[in-house]
PDB file with SEQRES, HELIX, SHEET and CRYST1 records, atoms N, CA, C and O in Angstrom:
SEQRES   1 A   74  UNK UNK UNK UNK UNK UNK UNK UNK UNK UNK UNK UNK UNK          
SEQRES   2 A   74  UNK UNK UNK UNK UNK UNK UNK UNK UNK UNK UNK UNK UNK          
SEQRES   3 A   74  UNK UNK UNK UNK UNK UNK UNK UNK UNK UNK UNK UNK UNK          
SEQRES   4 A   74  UNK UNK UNK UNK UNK UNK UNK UNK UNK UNK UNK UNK UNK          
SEQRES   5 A   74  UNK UNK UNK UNK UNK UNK UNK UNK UNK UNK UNK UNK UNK          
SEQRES   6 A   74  UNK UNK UNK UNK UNK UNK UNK UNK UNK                          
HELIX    1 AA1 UNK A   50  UNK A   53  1                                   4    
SHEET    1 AA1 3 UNK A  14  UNK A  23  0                                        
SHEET    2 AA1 3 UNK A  26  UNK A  37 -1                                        
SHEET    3 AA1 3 UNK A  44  UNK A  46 -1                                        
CRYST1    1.000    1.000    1.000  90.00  90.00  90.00 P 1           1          
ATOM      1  N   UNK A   1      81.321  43.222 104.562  1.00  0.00           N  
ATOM      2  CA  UNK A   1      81.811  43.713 105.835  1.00  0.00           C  
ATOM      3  C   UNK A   1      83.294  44.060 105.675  1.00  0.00           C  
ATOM      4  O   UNK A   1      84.030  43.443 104.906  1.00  0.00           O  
ATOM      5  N   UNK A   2      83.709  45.123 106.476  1.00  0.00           N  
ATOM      6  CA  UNK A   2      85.155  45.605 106.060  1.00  0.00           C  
ATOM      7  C   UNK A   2      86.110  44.475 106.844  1.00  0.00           C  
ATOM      8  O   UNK A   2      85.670  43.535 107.506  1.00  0.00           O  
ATOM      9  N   UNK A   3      87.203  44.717 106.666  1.00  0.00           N  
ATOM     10  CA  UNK A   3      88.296  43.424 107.094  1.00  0.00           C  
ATOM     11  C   UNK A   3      88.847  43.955 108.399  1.00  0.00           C  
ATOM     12  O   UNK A   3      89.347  45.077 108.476  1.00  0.00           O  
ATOM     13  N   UNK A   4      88.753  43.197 109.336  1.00  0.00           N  
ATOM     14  CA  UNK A   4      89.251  43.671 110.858  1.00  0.00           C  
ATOM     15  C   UNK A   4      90.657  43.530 111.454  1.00  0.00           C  
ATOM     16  O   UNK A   4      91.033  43.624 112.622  1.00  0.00           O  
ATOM     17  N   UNK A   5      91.449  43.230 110.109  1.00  0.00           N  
ATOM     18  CA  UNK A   5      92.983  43.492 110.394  1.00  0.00           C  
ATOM     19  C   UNK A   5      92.826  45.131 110.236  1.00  0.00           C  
ATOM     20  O   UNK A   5      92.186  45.692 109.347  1.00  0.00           O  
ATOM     21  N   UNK A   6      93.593  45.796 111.352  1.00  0.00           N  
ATOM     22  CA  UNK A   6      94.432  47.329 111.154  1.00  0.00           C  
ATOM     23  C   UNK A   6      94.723  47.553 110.021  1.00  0.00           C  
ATOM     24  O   UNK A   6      95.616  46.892 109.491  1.00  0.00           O  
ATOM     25  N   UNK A   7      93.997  48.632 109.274  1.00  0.00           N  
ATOM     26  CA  UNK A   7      95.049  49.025 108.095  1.00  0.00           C  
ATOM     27  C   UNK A   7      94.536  48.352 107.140  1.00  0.00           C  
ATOM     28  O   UNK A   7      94.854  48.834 106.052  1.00  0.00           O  
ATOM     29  N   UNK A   8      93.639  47.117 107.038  1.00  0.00           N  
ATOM     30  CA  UNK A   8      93.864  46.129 105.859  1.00  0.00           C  
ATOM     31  C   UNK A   8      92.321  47.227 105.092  1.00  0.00           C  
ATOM     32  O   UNK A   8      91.371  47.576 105.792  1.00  0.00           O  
ATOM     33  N   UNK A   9      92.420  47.489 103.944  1.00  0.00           N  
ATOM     34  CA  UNK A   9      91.002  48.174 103.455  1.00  0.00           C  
ATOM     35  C   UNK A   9      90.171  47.371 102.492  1.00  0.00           C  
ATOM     36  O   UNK A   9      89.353  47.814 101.686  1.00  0.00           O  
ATOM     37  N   UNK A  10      90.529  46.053 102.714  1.00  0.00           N  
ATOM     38  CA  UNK A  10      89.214  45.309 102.065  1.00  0.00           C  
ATOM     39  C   UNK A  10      88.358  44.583 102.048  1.00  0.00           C  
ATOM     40  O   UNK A  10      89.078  43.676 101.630  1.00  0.00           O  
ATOM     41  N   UNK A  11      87.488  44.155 102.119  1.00  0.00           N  
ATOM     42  CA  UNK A  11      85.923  43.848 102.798  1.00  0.00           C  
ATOM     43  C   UNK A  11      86.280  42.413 102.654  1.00  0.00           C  
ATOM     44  O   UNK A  11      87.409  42.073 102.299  1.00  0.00           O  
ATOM     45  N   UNK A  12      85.518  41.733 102.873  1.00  0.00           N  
ATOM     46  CA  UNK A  12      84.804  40.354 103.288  1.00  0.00           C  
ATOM     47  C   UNK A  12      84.161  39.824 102.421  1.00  0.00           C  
ATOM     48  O   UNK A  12      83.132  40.441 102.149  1.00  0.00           O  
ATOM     49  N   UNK A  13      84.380  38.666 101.699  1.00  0.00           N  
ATOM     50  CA  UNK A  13      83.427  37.865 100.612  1.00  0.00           C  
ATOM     51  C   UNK A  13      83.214  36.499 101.177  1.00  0.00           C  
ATOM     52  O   UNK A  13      84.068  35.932 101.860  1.00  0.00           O  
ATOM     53  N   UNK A  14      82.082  35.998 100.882  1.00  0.00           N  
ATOM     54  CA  UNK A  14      81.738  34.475 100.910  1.00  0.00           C  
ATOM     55  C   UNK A  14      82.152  33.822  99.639  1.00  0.00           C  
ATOM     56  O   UNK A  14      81.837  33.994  98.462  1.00  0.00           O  
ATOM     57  N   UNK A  15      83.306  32.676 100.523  1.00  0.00           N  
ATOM     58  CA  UNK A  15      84.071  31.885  99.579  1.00  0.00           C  
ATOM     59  C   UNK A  15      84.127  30.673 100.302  1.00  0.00           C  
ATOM     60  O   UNK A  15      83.852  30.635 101.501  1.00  0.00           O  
ATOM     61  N   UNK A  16      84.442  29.746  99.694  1.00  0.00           N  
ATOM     62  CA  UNK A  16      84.212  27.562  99.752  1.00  0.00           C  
ATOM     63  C   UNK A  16      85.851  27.597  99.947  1.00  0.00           C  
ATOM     64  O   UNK A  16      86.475  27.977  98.956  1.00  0.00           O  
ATOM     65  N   UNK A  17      86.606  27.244 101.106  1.00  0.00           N  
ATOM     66  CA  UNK A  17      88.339  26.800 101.503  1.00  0.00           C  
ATOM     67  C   UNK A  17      88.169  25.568 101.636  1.00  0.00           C  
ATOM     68  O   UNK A  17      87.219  24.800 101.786  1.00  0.00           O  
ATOM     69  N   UNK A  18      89.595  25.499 101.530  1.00  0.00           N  
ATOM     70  CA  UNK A  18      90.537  24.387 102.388  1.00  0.00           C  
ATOM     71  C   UNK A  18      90.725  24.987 103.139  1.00  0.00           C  
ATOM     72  O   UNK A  18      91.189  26.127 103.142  1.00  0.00           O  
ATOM     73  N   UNK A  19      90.163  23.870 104.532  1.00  0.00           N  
ATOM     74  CA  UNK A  19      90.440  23.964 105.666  1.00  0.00           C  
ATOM     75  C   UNK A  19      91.326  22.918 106.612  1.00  0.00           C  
ATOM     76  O   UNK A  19      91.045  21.742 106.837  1.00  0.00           O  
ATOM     77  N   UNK A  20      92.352  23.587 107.051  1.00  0.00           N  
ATOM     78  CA  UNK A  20      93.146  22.194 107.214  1.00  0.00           C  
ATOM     79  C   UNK A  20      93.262  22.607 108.644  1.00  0.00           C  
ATOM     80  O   UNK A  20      93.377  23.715 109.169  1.00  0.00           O  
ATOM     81  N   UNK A  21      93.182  21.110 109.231  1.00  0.00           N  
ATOM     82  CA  UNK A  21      93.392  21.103 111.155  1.00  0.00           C  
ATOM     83  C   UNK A  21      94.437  20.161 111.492  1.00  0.00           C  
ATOM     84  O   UNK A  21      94.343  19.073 110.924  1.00  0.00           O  
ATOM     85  N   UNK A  22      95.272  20.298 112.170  1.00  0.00           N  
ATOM     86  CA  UNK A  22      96.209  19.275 113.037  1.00  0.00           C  
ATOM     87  C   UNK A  22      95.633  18.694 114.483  1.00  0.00           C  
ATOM     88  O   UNK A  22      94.986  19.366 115.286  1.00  0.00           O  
ATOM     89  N   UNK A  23      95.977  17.417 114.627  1.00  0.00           N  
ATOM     90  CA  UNK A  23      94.980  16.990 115.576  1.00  0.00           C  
ATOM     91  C   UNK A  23      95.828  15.981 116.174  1.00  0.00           C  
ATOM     92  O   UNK A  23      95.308  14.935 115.784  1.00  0.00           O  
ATOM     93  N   UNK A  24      96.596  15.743 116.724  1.00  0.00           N  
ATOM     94  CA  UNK A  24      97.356  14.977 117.225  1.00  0.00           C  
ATOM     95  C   UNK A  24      98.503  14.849 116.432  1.00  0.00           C  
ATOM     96  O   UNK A  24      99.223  15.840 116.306  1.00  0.00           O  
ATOM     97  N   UNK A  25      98.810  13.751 115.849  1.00  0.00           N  
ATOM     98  CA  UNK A  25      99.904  12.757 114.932  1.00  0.00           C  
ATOM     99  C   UNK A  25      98.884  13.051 113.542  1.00  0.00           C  
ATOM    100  O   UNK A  25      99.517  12.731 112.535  1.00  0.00           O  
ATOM    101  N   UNK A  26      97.468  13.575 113.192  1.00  0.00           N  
ATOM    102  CA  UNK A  26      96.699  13.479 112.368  1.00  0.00           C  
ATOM    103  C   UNK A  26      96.709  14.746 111.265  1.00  0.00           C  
ATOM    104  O   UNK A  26      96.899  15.759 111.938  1.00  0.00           O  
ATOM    105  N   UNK A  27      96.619  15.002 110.260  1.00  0.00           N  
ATOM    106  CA  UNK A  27      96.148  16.482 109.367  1.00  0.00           C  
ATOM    107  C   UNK A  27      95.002  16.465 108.896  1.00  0.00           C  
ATOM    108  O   UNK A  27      95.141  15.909 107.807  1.00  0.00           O  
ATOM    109  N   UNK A  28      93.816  16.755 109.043  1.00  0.00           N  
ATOM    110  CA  UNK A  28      92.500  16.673 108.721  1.00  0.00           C  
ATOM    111  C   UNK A  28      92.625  17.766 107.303  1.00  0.00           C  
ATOM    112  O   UNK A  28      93.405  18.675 107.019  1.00  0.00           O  
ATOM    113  N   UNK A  29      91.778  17.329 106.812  1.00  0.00           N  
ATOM    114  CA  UNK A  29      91.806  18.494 105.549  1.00  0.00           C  
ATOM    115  C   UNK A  29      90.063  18.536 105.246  1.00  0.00           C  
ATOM    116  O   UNK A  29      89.379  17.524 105.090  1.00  0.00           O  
ATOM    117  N   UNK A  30      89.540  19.984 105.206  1.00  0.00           N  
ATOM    118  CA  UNK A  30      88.265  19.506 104.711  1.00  0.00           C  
ATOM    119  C   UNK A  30      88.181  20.624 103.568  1.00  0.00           C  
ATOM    120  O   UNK A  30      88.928  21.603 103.594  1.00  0.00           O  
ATOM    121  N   UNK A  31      87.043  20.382 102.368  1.00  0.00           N  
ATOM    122  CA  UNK A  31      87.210  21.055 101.084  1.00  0.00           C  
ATOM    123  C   UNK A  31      85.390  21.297 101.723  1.00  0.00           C  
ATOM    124  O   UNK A  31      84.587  20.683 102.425  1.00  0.00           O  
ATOM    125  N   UNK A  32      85.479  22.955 100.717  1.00  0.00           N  
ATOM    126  CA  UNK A  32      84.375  23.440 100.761  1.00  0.00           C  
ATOM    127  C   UNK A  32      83.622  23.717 102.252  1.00  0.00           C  
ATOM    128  O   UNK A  32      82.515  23.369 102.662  1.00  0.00           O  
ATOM    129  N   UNK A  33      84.514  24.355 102.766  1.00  0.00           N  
ATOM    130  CA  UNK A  33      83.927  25.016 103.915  1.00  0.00           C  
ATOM    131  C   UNK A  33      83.627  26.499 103.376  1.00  0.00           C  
ATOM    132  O   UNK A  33      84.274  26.868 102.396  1.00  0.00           O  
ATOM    133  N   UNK A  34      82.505  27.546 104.065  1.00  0.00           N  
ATOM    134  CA  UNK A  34      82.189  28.349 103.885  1.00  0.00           C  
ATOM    135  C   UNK A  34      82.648  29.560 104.958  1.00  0.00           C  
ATOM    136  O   UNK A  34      82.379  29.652 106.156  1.00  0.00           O  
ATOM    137  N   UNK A  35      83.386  30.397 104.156  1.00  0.00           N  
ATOM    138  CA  UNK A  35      84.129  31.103 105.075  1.00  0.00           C  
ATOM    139  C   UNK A  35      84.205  32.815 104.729  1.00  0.00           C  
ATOM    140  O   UNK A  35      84.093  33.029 103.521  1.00  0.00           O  
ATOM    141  N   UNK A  36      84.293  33.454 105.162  1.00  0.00           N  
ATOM    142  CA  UNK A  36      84.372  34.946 104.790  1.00  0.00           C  
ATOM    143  C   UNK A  36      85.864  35.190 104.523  1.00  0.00           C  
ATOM    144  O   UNK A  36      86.623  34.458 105.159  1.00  0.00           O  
ATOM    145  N   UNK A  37      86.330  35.943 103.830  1.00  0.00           N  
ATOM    146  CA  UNK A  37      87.529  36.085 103.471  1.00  0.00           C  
ATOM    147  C   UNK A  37      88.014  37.035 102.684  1.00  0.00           C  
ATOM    148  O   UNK A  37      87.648  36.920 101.514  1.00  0.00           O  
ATOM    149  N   UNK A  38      88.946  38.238 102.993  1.00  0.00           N  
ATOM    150  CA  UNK A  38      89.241  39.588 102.779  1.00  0.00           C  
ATOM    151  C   UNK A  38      89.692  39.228 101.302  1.00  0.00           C  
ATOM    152  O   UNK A  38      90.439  38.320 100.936  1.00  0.00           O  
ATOM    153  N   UNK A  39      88.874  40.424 100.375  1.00  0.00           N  
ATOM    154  CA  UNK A  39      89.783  40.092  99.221  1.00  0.00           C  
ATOM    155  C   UNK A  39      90.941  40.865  99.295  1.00  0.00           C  
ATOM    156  O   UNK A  39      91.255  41.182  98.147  1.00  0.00           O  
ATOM    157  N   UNK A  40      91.772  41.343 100.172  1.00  0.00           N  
ATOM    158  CA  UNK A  40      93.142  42.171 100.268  1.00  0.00           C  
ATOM    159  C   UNK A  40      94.170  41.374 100.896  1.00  0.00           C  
ATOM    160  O   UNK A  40      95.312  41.327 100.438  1.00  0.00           O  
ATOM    161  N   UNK A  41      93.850  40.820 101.806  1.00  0.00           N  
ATOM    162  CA  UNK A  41      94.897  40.485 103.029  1.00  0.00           C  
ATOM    163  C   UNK A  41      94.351  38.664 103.331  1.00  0.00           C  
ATOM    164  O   UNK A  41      94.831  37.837 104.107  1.00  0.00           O  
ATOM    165  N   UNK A  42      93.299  38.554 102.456  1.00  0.00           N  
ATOM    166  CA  UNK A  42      92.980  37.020 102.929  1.00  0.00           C  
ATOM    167  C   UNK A  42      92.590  36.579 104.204  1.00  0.00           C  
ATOM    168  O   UNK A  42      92.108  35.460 104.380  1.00  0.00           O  
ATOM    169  N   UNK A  43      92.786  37.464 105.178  1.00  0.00           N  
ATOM    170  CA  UNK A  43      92.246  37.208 106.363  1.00  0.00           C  
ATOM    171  C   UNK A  43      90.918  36.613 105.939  1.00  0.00           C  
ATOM    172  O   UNK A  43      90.186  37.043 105.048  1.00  0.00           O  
ATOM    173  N   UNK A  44      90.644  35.143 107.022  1.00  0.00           N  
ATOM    174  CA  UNK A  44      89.535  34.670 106.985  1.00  0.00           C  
ATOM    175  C   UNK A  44      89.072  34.330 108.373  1.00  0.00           C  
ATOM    176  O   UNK A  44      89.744  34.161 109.390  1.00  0.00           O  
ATOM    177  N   UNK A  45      87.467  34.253 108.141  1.00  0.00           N  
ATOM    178  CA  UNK A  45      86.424  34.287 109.302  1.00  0.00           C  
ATOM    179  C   UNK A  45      85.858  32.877 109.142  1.00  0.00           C  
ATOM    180  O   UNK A  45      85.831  32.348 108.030  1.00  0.00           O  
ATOM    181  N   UNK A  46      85.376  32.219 110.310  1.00  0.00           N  
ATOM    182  CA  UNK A  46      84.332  30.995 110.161  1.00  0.00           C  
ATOM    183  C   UNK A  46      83.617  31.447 111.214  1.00  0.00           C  
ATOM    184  O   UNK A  46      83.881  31.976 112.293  1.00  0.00           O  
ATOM    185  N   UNK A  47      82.284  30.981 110.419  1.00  0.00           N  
ATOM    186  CA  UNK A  47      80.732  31.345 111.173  1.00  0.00           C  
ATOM    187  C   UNK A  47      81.235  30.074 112.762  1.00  0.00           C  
ATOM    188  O   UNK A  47      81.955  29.084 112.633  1.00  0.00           O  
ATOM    189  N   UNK A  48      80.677  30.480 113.905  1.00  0.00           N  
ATOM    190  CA  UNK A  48      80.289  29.364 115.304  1.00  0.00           C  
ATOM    191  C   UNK A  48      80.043  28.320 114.078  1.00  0.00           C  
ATOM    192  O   UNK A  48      80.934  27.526 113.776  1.00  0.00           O  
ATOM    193  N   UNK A  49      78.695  28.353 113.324  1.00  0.00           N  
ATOM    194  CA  UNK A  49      78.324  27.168 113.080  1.00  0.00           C  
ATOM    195  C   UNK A  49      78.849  26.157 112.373  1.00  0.00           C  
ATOM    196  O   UNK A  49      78.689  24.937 112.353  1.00  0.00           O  
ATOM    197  N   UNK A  50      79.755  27.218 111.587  1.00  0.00           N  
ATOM    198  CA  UNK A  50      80.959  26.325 110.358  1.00  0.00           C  
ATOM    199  C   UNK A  50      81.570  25.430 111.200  1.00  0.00           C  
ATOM    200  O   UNK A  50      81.736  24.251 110.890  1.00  0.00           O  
ATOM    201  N   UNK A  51      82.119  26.186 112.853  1.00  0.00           N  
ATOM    202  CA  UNK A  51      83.153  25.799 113.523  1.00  0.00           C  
ATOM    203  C   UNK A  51      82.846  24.287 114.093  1.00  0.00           C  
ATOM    204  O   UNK A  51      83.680  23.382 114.146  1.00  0.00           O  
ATOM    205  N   UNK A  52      81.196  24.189 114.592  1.00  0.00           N  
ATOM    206  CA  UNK A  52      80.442  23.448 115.257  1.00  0.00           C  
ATOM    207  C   UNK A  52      80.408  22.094 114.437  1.00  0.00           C  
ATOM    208  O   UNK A  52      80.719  21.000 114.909  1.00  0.00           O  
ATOM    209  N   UNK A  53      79.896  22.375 112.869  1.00  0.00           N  
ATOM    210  CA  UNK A  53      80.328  21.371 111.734  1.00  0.00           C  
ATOM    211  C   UNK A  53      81.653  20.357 111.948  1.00  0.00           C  
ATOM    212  O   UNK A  53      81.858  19.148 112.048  1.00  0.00           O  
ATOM    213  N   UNK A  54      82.412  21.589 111.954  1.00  0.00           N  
ATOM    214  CA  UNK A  54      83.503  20.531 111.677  1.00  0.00           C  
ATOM    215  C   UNK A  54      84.182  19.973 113.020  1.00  0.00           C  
ATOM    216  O   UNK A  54      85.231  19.330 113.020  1.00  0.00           O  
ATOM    217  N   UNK A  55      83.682  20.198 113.794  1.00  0.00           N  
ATOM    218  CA  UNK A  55      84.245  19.563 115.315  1.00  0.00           C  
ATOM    219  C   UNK A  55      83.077  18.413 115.412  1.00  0.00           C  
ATOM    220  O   UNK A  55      83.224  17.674 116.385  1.00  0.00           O  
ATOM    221  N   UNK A  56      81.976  18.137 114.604  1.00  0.00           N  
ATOM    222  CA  UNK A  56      81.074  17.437 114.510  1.00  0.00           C  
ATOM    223  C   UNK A  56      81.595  16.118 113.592  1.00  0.00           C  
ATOM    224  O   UNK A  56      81.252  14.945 113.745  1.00  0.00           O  
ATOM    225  N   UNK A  57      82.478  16.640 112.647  1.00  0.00           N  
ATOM    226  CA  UNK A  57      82.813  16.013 111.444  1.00  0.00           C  
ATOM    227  C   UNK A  57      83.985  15.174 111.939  1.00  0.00           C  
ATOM    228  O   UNK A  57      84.172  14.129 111.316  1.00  0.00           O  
ATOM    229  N   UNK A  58      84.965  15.503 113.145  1.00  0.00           N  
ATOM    230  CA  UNK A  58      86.197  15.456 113.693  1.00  0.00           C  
ATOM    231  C   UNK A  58      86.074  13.944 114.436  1.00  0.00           C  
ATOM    232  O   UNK A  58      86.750  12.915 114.416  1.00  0.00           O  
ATOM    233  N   UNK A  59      84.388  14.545 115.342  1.00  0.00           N  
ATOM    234  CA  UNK A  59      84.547  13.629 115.938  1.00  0.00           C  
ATOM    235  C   UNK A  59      84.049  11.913 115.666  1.00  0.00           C  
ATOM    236  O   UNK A  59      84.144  10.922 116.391  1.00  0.00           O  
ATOM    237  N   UNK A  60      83.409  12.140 114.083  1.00  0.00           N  
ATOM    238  CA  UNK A  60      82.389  11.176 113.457  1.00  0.00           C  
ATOM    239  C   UNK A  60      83.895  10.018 113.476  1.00  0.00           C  
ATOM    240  O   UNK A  60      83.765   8.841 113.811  1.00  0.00           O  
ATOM    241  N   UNK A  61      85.245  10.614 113.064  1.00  0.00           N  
ATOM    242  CA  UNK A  61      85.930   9.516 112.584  1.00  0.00           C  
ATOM    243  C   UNK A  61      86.032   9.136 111.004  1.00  0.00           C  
ATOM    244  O   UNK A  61      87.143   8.704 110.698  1.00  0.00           O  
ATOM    245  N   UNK A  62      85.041   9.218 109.889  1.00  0.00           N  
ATOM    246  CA  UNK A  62      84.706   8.202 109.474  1.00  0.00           C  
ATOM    247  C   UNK A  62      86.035   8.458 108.224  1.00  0.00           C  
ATOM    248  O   UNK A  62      86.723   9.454 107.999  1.00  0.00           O  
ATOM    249  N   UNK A  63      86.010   6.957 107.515  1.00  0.00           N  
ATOM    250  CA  UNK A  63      87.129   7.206 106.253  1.00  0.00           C  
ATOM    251  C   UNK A  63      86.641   8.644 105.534  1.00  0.00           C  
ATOM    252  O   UNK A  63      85.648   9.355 105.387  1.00  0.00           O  
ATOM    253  N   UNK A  64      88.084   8.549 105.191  1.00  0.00           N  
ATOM    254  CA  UNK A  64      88.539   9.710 104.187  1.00  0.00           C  
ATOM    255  C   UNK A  64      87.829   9.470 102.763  1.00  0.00           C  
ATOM    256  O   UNK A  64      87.812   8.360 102.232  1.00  0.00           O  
ATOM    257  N   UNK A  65      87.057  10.986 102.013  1.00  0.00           N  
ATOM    258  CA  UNK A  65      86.596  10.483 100.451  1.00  0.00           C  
ATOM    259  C   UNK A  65      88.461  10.303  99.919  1.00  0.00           C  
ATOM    260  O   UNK A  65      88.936   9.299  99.388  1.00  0.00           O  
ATOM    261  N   UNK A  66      89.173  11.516 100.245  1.00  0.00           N  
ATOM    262  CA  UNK A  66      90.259  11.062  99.169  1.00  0.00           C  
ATOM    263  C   UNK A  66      91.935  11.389 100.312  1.00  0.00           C  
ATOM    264  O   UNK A  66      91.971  12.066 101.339  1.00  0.00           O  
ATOM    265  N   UNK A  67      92.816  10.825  99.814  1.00  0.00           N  
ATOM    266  CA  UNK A  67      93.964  10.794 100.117  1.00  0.00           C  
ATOM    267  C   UNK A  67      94.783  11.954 100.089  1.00  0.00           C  
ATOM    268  O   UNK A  67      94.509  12.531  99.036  1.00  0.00           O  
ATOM    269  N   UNK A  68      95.453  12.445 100.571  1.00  0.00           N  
ATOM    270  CA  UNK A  68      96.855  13.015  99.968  1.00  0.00           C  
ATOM    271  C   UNK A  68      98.440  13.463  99.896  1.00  0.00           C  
ATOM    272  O   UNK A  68      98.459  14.647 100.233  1.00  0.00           O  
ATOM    273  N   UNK A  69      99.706  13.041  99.614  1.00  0.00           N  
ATOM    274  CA  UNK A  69     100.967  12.799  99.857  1.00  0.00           C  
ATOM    275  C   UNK A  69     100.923  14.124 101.038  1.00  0.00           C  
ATOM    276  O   UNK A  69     100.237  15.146 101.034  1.00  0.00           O  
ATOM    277  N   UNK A  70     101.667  13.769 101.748  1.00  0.00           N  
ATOM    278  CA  UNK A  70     102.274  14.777 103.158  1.00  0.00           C  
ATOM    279  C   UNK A  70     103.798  14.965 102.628  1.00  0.00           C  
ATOM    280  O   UNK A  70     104.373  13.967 102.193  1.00  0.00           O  
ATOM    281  N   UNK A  71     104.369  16.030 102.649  1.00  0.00           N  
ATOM    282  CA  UNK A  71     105.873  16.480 102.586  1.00  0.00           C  
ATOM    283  C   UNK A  71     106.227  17.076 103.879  1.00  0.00           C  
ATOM    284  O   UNK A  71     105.723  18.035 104.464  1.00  0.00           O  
ATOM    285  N   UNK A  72     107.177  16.326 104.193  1.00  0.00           N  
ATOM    286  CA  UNK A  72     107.795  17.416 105.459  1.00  0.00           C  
ATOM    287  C   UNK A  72     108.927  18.137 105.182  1.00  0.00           C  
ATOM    288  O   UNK A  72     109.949  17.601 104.755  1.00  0.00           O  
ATOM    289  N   UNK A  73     108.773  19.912 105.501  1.00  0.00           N  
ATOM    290  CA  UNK A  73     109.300  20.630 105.124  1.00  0.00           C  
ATOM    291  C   UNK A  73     110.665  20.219 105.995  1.00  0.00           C  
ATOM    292  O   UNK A  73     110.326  20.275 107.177  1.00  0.00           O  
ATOM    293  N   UNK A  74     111.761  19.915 105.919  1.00  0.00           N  
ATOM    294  CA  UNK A  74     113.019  20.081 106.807  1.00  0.00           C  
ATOM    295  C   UNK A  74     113.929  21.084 106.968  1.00  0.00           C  
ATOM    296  O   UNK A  74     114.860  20.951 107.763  1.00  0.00           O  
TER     297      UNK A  74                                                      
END                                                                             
């Protein structure tokens, strides 16, 4: 599918992100989400259902598989 930024001329591939959410005081990070994503401009798409997943996943709570250092940019 072509890329729906103005101007941008390159299509849409199915690719596995990092997906990262802010959620209060919290940074959620999730690996291997499935997402469409321009190979020109990177613009990316998530399916409803991807979206539905991870608001599913948000609200489970449960521990983290892995950790990782936070830097704050100042």
């Amino acid at each position: 599918m072509k890329c729906s930024i103005q101007g941008c001329p390159g299509e849409y591939e199915n690719r596995l992100i990092i997906h990262t959410v802010k959620r209060g005081k919290d940074i959620l990070v999730f690996e291997n989400v499935p997402a469409e994503v321009c190979d020109v401009c990177s613009d990316m798409l998530l399916a409803p259902e991807t979206i539905r997943r991870l608001e599913e996943l948000m609200q489970q709570r449960e521990t983290p598989k892995k950790y990782a250092p936070l830097y704050d940019y100042v």
